[in-house]
N, C-alpha and C positions, 0 to 999 in steps of 0.2 A: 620210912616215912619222915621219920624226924631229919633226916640227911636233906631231903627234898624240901624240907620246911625254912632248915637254917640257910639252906641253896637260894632260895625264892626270897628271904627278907634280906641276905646279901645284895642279891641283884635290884629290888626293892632302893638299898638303903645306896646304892652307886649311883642308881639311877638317879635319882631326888638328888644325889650333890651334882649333876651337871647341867639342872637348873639353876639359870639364877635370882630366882627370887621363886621360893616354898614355903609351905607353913610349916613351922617351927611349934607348935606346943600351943601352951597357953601365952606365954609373951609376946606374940605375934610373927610375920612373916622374918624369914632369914633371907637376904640379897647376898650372891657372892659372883663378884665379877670385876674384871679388871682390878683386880688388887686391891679390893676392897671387901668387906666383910662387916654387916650387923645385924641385928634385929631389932624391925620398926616395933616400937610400943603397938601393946594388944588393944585389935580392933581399925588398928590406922589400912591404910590400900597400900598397897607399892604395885607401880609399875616401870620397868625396865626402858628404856628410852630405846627405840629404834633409832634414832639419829645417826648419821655417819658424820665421821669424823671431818674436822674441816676448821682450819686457819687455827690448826695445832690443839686443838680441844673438840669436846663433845657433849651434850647431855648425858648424864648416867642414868639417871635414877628419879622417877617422884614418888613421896610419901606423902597423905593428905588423909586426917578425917573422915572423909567423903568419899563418894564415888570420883576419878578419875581416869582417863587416858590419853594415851600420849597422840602427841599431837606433830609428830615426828615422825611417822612412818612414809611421808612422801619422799618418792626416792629422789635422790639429787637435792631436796629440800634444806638450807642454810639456815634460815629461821624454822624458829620452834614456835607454838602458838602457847598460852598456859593450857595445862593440863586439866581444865575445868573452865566454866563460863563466871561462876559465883561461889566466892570462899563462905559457906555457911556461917550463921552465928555463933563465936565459939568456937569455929574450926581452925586450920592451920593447912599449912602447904609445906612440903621442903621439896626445893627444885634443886637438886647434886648437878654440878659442872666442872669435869677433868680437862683440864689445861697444859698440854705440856710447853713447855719454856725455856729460855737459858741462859744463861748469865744474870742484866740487871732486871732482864723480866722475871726473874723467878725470885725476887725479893718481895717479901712480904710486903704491903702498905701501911702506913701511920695507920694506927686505930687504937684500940683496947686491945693491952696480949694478953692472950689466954690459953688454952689448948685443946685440941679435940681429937679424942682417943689416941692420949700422949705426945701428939704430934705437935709441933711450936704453929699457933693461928695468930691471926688479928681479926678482931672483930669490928665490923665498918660498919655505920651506916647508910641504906640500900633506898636510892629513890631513884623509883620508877622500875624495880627491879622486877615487881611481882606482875605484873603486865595489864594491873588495873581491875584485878579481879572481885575489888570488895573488900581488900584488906585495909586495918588501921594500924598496923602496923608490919615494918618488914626488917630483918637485919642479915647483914653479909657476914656469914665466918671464912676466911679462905685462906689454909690450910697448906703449911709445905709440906707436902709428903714425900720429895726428896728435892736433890736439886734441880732437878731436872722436869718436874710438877707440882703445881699450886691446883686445890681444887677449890670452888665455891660452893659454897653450902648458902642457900638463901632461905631462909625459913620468911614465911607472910603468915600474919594471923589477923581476925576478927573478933577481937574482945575475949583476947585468951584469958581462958582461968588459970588459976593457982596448979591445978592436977594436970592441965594440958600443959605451962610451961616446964612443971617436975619433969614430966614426961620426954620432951625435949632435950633438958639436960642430961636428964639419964640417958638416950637415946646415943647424944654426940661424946657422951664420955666414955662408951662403950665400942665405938666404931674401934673396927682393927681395918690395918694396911698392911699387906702381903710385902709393900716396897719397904725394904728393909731402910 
């Protein structure tokens, strides 16, 4: 009985990793796909972007506060719509975009450098990025994660607190990347 028991939460605990995005505990969901791996602060949504690939990038990922979903699942579809109609008060967005590149396109931009889970960023300022959803504020982190990809991370907020930008920080300084 016990053979069948450690058999069943084996199979259990394999299955759950070939999802990409599950609940992880108390700290919230765990995303791992395309070379990428975190877990969103407890309570936030993730959903995985349906988007196909296209003019060398794709959507990955949104995290948000709130209720959302993706707005990407049309097939053949190039534009993405945001992933909600209205950023709550206090709430927040992060819309993840993987980029591949080469040469001088895969050079960072003038910004603020910083880093996000360890990997060399610049942080930009982002208008019009959040696609007008209520946000008073939006910023671009985008992120080498090798040479050969840049990704954007655009966080939008609505009168973020103190606890919801900790949260955020914490979030991007924990991201791991599979690309070496």
């Amino acid at each position: 009985m016990l053979r069948i028991q450690v058999l069943a939460a084996l199979l259990a605990a394999s299955l759950a990793a070939c999802s990409p995005a599950q609940p992880s505990g108390p700290q919230g969901v765990t995303f791992d796909r395309d070379g990428v791996r975190f877990t969103a602060p407890a309570g936030w949504r993730v959903e995985a972007s349906g988007a196909a690939t296209s003019g060398g990038g794709h959507w990955l990922v949104y995290l948000a506060t709130q209720a959302i979903h993706d707005n990407c699942r049309l097939e053949g579809s190039e534009q993405c719509l945001p992933p909600l109609e209205t950023l709550s008060p206090g709430g927040a967005l992060i819309a993840w975009h993987s980029r591949n590149c080469a040469g001088p396109d895969c050079t960072l931009p003038d910004g603020q450098p910083t880093r996000v889970g360890g990997r060399e960023a610049a942080i930009v300022a982002a208008q019009d990025a959040c696609g007008g959803i209520g946000e008073t504020e939006e910023t671009q982190y985008l992120v080498a994660v090798s040479p050969q990809r840049i990704d954007t991370i655009v966080i939008c907020g609505r009168g973020l607190s103190d606890a919801t930008r900790e949260a955020i920080r914490v979030f991007l300084e924990n991201v791991v990347w599979r690309t070496p």
